[in-house]
C-alpha positions in Angstrom: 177.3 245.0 89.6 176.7 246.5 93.0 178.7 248.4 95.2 179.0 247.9 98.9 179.2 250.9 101.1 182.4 251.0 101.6 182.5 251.3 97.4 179.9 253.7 97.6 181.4 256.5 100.6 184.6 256.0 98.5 182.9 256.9 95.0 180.9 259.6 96.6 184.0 261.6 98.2 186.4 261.2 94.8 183.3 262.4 92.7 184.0 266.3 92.1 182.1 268.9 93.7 178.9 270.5 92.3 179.3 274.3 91.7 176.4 276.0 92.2 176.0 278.1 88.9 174.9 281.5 91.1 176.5 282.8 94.3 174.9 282.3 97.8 173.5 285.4 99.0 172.4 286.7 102.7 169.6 285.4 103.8 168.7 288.5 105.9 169.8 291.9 106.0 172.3 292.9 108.4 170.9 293.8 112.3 172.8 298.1 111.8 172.2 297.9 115.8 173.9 296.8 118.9 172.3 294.1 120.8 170.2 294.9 124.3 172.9 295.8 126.8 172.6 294.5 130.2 174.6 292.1 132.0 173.7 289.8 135.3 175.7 288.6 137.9 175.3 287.2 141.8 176.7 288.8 144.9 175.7 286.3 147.6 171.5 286.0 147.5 171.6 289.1 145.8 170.8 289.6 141.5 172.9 292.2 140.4 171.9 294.0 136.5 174.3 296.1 135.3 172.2 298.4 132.1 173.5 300.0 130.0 173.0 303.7 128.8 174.9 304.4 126.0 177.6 307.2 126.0 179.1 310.5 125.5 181.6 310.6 122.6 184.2 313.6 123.9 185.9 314.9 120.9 189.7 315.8 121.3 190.6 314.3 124.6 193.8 315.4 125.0 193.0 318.7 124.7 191.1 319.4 128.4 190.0 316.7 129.8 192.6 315.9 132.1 193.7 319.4 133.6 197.6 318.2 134.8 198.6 316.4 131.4 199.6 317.5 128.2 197.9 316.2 125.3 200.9 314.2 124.2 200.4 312.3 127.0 197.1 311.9 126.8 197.3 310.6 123.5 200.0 308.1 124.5 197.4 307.0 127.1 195.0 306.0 124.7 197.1 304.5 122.4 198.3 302.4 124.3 195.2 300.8 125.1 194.6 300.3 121.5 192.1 303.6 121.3 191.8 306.4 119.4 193.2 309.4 119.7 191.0 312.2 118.3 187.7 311.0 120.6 187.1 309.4 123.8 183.8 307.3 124.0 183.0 307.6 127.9 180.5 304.9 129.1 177.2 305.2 131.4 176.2 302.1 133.1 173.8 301.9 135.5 173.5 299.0 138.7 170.0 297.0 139.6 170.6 295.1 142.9 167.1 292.7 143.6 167.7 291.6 147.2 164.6 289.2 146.8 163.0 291.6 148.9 163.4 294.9 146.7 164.7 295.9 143.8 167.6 298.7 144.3 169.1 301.2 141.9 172.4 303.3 141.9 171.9 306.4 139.9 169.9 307.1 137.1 172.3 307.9 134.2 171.1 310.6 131.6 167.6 309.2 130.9 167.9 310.6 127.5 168.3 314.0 128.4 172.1 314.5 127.6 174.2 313.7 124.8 172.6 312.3 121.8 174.4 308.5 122.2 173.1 307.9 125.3 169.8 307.6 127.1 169.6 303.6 126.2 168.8 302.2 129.7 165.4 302.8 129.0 165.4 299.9 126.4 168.0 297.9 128.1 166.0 297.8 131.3 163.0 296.8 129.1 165.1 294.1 127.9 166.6 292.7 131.2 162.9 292.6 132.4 163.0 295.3 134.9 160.4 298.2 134.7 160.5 301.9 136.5 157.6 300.9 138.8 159.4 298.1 139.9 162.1 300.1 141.9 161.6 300.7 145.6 165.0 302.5 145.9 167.3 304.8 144.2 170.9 305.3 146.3 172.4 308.3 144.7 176.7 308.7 144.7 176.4 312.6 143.7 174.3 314.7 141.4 175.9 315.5 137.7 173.9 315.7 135.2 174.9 311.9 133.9 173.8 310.6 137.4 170.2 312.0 138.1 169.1 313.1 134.6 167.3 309.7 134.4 164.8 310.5 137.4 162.8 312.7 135.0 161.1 312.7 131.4 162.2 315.2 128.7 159.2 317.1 129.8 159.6 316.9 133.3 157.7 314.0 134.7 158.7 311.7 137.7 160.3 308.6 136.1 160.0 306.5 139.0 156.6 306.2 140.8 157.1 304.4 143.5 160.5 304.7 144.6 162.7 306.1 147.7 165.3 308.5 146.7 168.3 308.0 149.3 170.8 311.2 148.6 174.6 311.8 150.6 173.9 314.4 152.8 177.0 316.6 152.4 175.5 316.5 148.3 172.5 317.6 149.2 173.6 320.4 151.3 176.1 321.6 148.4 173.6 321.7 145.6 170.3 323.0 147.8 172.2 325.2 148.9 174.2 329.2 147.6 177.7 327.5 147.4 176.8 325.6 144.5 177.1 326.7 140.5 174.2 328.4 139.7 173.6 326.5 136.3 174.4 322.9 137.4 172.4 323.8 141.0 169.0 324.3 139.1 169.9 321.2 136.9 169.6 319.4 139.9 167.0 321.0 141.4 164.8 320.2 138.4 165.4 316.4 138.7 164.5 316.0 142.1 161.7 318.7 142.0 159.3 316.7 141.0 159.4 313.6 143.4 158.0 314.7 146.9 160.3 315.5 149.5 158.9 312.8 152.1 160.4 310.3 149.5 163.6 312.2 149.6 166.3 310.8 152.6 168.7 312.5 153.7 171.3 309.9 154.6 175.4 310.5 156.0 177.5 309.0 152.9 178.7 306.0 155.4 174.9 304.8 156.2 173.8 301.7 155.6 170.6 302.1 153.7 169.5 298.7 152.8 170.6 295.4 154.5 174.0 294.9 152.9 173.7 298.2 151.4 176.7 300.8 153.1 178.0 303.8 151.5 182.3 304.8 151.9 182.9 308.4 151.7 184.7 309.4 148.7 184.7 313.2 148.7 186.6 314.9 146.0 185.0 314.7 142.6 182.1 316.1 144.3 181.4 317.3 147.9 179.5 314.4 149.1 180.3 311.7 146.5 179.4 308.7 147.9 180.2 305.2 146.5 178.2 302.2 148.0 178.9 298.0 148.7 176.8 295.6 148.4 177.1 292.7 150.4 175.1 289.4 150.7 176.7 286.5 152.4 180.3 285.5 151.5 179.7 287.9 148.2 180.9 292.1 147.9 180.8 294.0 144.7 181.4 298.0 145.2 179.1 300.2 143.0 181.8 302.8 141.9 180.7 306.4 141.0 183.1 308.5 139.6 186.0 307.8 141.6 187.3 307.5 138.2 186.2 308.2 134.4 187.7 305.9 131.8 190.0 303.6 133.1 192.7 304.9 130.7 192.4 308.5 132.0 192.4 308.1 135.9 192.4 304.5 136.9 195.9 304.0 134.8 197.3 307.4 136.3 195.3 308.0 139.2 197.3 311.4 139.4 195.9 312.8 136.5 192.8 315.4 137.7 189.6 315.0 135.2 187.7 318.1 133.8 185.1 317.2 136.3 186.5 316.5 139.8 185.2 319.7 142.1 188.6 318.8 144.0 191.0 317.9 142.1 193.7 317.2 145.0 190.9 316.0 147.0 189.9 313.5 144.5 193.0 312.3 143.6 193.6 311.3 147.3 190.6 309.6 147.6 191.1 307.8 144.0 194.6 306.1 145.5 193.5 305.5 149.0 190.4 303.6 147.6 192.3 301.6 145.1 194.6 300.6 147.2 192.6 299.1 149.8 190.1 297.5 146.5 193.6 296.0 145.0 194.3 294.7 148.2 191.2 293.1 149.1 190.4 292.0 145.8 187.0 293.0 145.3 184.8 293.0 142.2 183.6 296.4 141.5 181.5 297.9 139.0 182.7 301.1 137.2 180.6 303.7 136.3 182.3 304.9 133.4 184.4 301.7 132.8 183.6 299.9 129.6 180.5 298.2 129.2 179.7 295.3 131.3 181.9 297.0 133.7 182.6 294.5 135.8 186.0 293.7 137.1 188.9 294.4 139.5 191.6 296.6 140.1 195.3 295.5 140.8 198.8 297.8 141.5 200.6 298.3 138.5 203.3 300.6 139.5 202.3 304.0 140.4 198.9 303.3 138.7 196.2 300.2 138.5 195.1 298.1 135.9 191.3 296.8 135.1 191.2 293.4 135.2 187.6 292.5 133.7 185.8 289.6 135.1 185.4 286.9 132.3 181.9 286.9 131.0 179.5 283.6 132.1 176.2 282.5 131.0 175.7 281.9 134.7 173.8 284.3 136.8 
């Protein structure tokens, strides 16, 4: 007798299942790596790549890092943004704008030269298709180590070969000249020592160095910290230096003073004068030290702000 399909599907789906006799296995072993890390978006005309370079995992952060809170609070902090308490992983990401005409970067994190985690914007550049010959500019928003280590080698050797360096004024004068720390001076010295100085500008830390391209005084963390927007038709995005570090320290209680702010008072004035008018205006910024892709805004939340992250899109 024969079945007609109908028969058939029925028969097939009561029938019991087979059970294989041995258990599936992996097919391939797992990955023990993170994937590349960079992240594209468009301000106006302009290609914005946001690499990343790893971090600096800073053990006990209560105890130090913010000079004006105890390390109860601290803790609390963290905690309540679903972190740990015994180590605070601070991000370093980096900012490639491509106007179509050039390609621009802010900063050149640690290039490897700093803590052990970081120094991954090397491979993450490789990754996003962008190579150290390629960069006609490099805007600087001050000189610690995280920020200008990447313009060298470990042994020394320009990084960059055909690039402008653009540098604050006011932060050039403070670390070339006696005011400075001796240590962290000749730090700096030896990053920049190596590009000639006709590819060194000298520029005042409200200049606009690239059309579209316009620095804000921030002063405070350092004597010349400069951060810089980015504008390209009806599209902004500000390229924020350390005007904070994690968002949990500083952006959360902007009147806690970090370990690394020159001026403290200085910096905390600038941190709440800034945000206020970014909140206000509503513009996409990307944070330094914010969590990697870094990309979002900033909106009042009583006598703080909160990061609101921009959603992530396939869409450049």
């Amino acid at each position: 007798m024969r079945l007609d399909r109908r028969h058939a599907l029925a028969a097939a789906l009561a029938a019991p299942a087979v059970v294989s006799a041995a258990p599936l296995r992996a097919a391939a072993p797992q990955a023990g790596r993170q994937a590349p890390g960079f992240y594209r978006l468009k301000v106006g005309d302009y290609e914005v790549t946001v690499v990343n370079d790893g971090i600096n995992r800073r053990p006990n952060p209560g105890e130090g890092f913010v000079r004006n809170a105890d390390k109860a609070a601290v803790e609390a902090a963290l905690a309540r943004d679903f972190l740990p308490t015994g180590h605070l992983d601070i991000t370093f990401n980096i900012t490639f704008v491509n106007t179509g005409r050039e390609v621009i970067l802010f900063d050149t994190g640690t290039g490897g030269n700093l803590a052990p985690t970081a120094g991954t914007m090397w491979e993450n550049m490789q990754a996003a298709g962008i190579a150290p010959a390629q960069v006609d500019k490099i805007v600087f928003s001050h000189f610690h180590g995280d920020h200008v280590s990447g313009l060298v080698s470990r042994e020394g050797q320009p990084r960059f070969p055909n690039a402008e360096l653009i540098v604050p004024e006011a932060e050039w004068t403070f670390w070339m000249g006696e005011r400075a720390p001796q240590q962290p001076a000749a730090m700096v010295k030896s990053r920049f020592g190596p590009y000639p100085a006709e590819r060194i500008r000298r520029v005042a830390s409200d200049a606009e160095v690239a059309p579209g391209i316009r620095g804000i005084p921030t002063f405070g963390h350092t004597p010349g910290h400069t951060t810089w927007s980015v504008q390209s038709g009806n599209g902004t995005l500000i390229v924020l230096g350390d005007v904070t570090n994690h968002p949990t320290i500083n952006l959360r209680n902007p009147g806690w003073h970090a370990v690394f702010d020159m001026d403290a008072a200085m910096a905390e004035e600038t941190r709440r004068r800034f945000f206020d008018r970014a909140a206000a205006d509503r513009t996409p910024i990307v944070g330094y030290h914010w969590p990697f892709p870094a990309v979002g805004y900033v909106r009042k939340d009583g006598a703080g702000y909160d990061l609101v992250p921009i959603p992530w899109t396939s869409q450049v």
